[in-house]
C-alpha positions as CSV (number, residue, x, y, z in Angstrom):
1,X,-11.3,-13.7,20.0
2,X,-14.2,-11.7,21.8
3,X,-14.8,-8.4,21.9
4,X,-12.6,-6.0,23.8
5,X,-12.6,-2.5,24.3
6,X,-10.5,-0.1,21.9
7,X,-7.2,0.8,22.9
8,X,-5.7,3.5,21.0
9,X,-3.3,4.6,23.6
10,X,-1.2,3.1,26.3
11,X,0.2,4.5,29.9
12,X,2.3,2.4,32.5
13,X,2.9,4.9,35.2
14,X,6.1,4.2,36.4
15,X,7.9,2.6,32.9
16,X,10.1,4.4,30.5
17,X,8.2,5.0,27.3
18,X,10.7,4.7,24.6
19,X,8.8,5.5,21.7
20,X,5.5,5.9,20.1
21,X,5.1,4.8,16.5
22,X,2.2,4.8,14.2
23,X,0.5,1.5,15.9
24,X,3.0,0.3,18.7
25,X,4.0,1.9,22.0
26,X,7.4,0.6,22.9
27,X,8.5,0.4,26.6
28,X,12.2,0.2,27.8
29,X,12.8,-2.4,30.3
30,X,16.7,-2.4,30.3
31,X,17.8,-5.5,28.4
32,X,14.1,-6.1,26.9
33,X,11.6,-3.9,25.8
34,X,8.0,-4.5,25.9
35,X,6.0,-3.8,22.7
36,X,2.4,-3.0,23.2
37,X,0.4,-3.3,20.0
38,X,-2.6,-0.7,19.8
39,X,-5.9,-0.3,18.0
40,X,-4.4,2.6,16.5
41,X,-4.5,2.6,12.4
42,X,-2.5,4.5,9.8
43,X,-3.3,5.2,6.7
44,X,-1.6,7.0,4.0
45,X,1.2,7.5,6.8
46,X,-1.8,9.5,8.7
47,X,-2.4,8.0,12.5
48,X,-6.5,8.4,12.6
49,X,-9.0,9.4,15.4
50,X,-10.8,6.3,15.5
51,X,-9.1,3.2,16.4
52,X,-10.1,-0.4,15.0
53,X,-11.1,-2.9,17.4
54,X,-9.2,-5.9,17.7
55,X,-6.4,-4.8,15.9
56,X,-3.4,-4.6,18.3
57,X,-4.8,-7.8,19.2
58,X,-4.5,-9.9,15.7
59,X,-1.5,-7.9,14.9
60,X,0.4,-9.8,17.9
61,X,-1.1,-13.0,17.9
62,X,-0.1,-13.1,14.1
63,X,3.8,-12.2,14.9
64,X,4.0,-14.6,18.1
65,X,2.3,-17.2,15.6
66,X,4.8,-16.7,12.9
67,X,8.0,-16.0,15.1
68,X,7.6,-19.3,16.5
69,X,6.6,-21.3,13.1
70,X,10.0,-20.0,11.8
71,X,12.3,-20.1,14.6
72,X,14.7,-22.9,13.4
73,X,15.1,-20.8,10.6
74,X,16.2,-17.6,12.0
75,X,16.8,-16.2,15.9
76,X,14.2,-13.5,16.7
77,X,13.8,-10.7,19.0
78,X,10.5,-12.7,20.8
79,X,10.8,-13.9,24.5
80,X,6.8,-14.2,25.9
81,X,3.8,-12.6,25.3
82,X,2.4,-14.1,28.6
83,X,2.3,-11.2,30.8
84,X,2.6,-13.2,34.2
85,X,5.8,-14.4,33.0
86,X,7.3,-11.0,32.0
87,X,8.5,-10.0,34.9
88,X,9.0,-6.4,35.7
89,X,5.8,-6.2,37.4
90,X,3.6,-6.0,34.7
91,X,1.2,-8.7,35.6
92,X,-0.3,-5.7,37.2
93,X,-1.1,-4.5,34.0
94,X,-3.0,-7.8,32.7
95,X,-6.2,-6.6,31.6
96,X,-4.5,-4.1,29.3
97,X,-1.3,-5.9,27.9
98,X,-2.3,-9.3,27.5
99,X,-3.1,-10.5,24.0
100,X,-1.5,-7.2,22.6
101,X,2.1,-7.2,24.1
102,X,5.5,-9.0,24.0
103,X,8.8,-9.2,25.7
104,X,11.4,-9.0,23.3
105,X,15.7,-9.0,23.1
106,X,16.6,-5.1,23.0
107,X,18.7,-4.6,20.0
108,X,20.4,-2.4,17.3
109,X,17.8,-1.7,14.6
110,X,19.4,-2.4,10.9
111,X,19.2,0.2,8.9
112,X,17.7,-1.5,5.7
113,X,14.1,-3.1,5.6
114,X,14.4,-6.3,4.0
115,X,11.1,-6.6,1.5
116,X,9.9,-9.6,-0.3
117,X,8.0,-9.8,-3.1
118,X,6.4,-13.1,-4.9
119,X,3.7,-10.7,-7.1
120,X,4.0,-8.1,-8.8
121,X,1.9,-5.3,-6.8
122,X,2.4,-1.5,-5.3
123,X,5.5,0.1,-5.6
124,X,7.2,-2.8,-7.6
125,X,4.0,-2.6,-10.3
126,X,5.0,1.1,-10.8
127,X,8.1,0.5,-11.4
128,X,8.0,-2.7,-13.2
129,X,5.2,-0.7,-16.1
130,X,8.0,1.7,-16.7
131,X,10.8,0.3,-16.7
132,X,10.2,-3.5,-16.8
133,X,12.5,-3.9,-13.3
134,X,11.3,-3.8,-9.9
135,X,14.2,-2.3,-7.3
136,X,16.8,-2.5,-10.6
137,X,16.2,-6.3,-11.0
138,X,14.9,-7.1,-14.1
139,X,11.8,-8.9,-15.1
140,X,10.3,-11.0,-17.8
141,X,7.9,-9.0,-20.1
142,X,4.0,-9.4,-20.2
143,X,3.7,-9.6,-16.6
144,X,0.7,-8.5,-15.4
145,X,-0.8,-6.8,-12.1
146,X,-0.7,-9.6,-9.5
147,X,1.3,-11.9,-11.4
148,X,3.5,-14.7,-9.5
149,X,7.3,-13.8,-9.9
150,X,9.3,-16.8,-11.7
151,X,10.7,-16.5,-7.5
152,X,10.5,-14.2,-4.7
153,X,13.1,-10.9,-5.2
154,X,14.6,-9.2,-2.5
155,X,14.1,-5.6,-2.7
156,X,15.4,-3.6,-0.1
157,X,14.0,-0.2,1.4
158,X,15.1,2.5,3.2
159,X,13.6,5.3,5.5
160,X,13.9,8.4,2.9
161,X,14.1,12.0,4.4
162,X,10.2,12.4,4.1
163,X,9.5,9.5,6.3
164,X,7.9,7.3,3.7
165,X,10.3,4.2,2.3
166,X,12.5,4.6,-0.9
167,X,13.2,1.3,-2.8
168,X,16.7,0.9,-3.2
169,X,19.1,-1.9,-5.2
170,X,20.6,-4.9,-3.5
171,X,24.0,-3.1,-4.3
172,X,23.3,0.0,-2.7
173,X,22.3,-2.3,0.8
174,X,25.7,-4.0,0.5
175,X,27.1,-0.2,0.3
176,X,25.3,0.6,3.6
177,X,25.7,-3.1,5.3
178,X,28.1,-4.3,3.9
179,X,28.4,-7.5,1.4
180,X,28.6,-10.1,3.9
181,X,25.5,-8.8,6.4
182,X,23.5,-8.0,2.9
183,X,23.8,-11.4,1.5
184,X,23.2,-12.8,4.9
185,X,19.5,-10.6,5.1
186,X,18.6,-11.8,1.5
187,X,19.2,-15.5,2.0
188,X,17.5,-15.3,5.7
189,X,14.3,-13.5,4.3
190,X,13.9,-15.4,1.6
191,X,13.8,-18.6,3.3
192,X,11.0,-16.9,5.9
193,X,8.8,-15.8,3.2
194,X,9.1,-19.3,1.3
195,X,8.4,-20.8,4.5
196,X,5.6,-18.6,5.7
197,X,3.6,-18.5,1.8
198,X,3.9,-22.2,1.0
199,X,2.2,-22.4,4.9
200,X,-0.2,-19.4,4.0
201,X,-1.5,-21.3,1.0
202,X,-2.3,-24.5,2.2
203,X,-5.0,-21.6,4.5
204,X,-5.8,-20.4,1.4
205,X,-4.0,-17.0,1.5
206,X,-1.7,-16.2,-1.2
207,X,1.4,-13.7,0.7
208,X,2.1,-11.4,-2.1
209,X,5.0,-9.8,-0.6
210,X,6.0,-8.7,3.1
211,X,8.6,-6.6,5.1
212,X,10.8,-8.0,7.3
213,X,12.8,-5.9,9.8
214,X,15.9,-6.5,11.3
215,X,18.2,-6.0,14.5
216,X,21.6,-7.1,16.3
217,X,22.5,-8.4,19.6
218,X,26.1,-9.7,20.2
219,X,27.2,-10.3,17.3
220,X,23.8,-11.9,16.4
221,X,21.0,-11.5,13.3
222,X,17.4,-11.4,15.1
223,X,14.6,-10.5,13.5
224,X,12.4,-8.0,15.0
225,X,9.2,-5.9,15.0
226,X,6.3,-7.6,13.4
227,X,6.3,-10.4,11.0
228,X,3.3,-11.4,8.5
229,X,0.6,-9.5,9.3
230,X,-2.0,-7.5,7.7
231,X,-0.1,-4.3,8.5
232,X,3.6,-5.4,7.5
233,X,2.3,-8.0,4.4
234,X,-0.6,-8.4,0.7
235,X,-3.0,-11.2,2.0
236,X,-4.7,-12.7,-0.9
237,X,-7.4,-14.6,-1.1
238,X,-6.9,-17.9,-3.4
239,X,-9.9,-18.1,-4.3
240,X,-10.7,-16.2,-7.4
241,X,-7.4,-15.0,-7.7
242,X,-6.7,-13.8,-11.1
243,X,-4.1,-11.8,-12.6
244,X,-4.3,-8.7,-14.0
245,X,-6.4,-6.8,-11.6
246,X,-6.0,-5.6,-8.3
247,X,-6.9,-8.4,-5.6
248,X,-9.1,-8.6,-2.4
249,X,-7.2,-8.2,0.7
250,X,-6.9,-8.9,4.4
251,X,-6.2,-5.6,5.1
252,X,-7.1,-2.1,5.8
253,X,-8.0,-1.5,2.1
254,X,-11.5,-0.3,3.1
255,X,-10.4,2.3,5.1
256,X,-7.9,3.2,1.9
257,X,-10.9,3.4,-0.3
258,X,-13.3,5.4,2.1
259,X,-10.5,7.9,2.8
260,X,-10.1,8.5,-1.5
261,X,-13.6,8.8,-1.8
262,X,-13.7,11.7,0.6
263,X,-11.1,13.8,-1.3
264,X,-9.0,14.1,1.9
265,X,-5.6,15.7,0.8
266,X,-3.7,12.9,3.3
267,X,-2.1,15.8,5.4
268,X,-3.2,15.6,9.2
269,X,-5.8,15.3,10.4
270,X,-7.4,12.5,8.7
271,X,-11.1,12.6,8.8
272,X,-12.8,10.2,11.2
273,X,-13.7,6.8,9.8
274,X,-17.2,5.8,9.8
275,X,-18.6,2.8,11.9
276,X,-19.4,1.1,8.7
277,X,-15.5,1.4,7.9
278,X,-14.3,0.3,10.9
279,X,-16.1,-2.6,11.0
280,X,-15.1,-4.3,7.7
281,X,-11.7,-3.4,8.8
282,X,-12.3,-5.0,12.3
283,X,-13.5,-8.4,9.8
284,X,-10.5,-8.5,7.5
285,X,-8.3,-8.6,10.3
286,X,-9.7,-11.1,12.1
287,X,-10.3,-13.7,8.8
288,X,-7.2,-13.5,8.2
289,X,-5.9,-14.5,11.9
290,X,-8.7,-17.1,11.6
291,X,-7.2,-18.5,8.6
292,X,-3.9,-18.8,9.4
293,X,-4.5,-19.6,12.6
294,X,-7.5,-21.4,13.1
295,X,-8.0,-18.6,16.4
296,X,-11.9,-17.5,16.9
C-alpha cells in the first residue's frame, strides 16, 4: 500500500452528506450510501488535529476483506468498493474515494452493538475484578488480564446519554429487540467472530474481542459499518502472548499512551500528536492489514 496523502476530511460538491462521525463521512445516495473512510483518529472519544496516514485506507480494505470471508455466514450491508462500478458518478471522484470507500445497502441501524469477547480485557476486566462477571454473565475465578474465556460471550452495548457505550445484559437487549431478534444477533455474531479468530490465528493475531454493528432491510439481518479492524477490534500478537499483563496491539495504543503522558484532561481539543506518534500508529495499522491479508 504506498504512500498517500492524508485525508482528514471529505467534500463531494453536489452529494448529500448524511453524516460525519468520528472517522467516516457517510454520503446518501438514495437506496445506498457511500461510506468514505478518513485518516481522521479518535482517541478517548476526542477527534484529533492530525490525521494518521493510511488509515481510512487499512480500515476499508480490512472490512471489504472480512465482509467477503464471512458472507455465507451472514448478509451484509457491502455492495463494491470499486469506484468505477458505483455508479452515481463518482468515478469522478477516483483519486480521493478509491481504496477508502464503499457502496453499501441503506438500512435501519439496530439499536444494540453486538460485542464479542474471547479474553478478558477493557471494560469486561473492570468488571470481571469486581464482581467476577462481565455484562452479568458469570465467570470462572482466577482469571487473569488477557486470559482466553472457556468461549466467546456476547455482551451487548448500548449508546448511553454521554455518548460513550454502557454494557448492558443479554436480557435487557431482548427487552429492547425483542427475544427472537436478540437470540438471532448472539448466534450470528458469535459464529463471525469464531470464524474470523480461528482465521486471524493461523496469521498470528489473536482477536481478543470485537464490535459488530447491525442493520435491517426488508425484513432482512445485514451487518453493517466496519467489521475487524484495528478501530472496531484487540489485535494481539501470538507471539509472546502471556496472560496476566496487558498485551501488544495493532492499534492506536501509542497515541493512547502519548496522550496520558501529556496530562491532557480528554476534553476538546486534544493536543496535536507528534510525528514520532503518528508514525508507529501509521505501522500498527498497516502490520496488521499485512498480516491478515498478505496486502503490502
Amino acid at each position: 500500500m504506498s504512500h498517500t496523502p492524508v485525508v482528514t476530511q471529505t467534500s463531494l460538491p453536489g452529494y448529500t452528506l448524511l453524516a460525519r462521525g468520528k472517522v467516516r463521512d457517510v454520503y446518501d445516495l438514495g437506496d445506498t450510501l457511500l461510506i468514505v473512510a478518513s485518516d481522521r483518529l479518535s482517541a478517548f472519544d476526542v477527534v484529533n488535529p492530525v490525521g494518521i496516514p493510511e488509515k481510512g485506507r487499512v480500515l476499508t480494505a480490512l472490512s471489504v476483506f472480512w465482509f467477503r470471508l464471512i458472507a455465507d455466514i451472514t448478509d451484509t450491508h457491502f455492495i463494491t468498493d470499486d469506484v468505477s462500478a458505483m455508479g452515481h458518478g463518482l468515478e469522478r471522484f477516483a483519486g480521493v474515494l478509491q481504496g477508502r470507500s464503499m457502496l453499501v445497502v441503506k438500512t435501519e441501524p439496530i439499536r444494540v452493538e453486538c460485542v464479542i469477547r474471547g479474553y478478558l480485557a477493557g471494560s469486561g476486566l473492570s468488571e470481571y475484578r469486581k464482581t467476577g462477571t462481565v455484562c452479568g454473565l458469570p465467570l470462572p475465578k482466577g482469571l487473569l488480564e488477557a486470559s482466553q474465556l472457556p468461549e466467546p460471550i456476547f455482551t451487548p452495548a448500548i449508546k448511553a446519554e454521554t455518548g460513550h457505550d454502557e454494557n448492558i445484559s443479554f436480557e435487557r437487549a431482548a427487552d429492547i429487540l425483542g427475544l427472537d431478534l436478540a437470540t438471532t444477533l448472539r448466534e450470528r455474531s458469535i459464529a463471525i467472530y469464531n470464524r474470523a479468530a480461528a482465521y486471524a490465528r493461523r496469521r498470528g493475531i489473536i482477536l481478543a474481542d470485537t464490535k459488530f454493528e447491525w442493520g435491517q432491510r426488508d425484513g432482512k439481518l445485514l451487518l453493517i459499518d466496519e467489521i475487524f479492524t484495528p478501530d472496531s477490534s484487540r489485535f494481539w500478537p501470538v507471539d509472546g502472548y502471556q496472560p496476566g499483563r496487558a498485551q501488544p496491539s495493532f492499534d492506536k495504543q501509542p497515541v493512547r499512551d502519548w496522550l496520558e503522558s501529556t496530562g491532557w484532561d480528554k476534553t476538546p481539543p486534544a493536543p496535536p500528536l507528534p510525528p514520532d506518534v503518528v508514525r508507529a500508529t501509521t505501522e500498527r495499522y498497516l502490520e496488521a492489514l499485512r498480516r491478515l491479508t498478505g496486502a503490502a
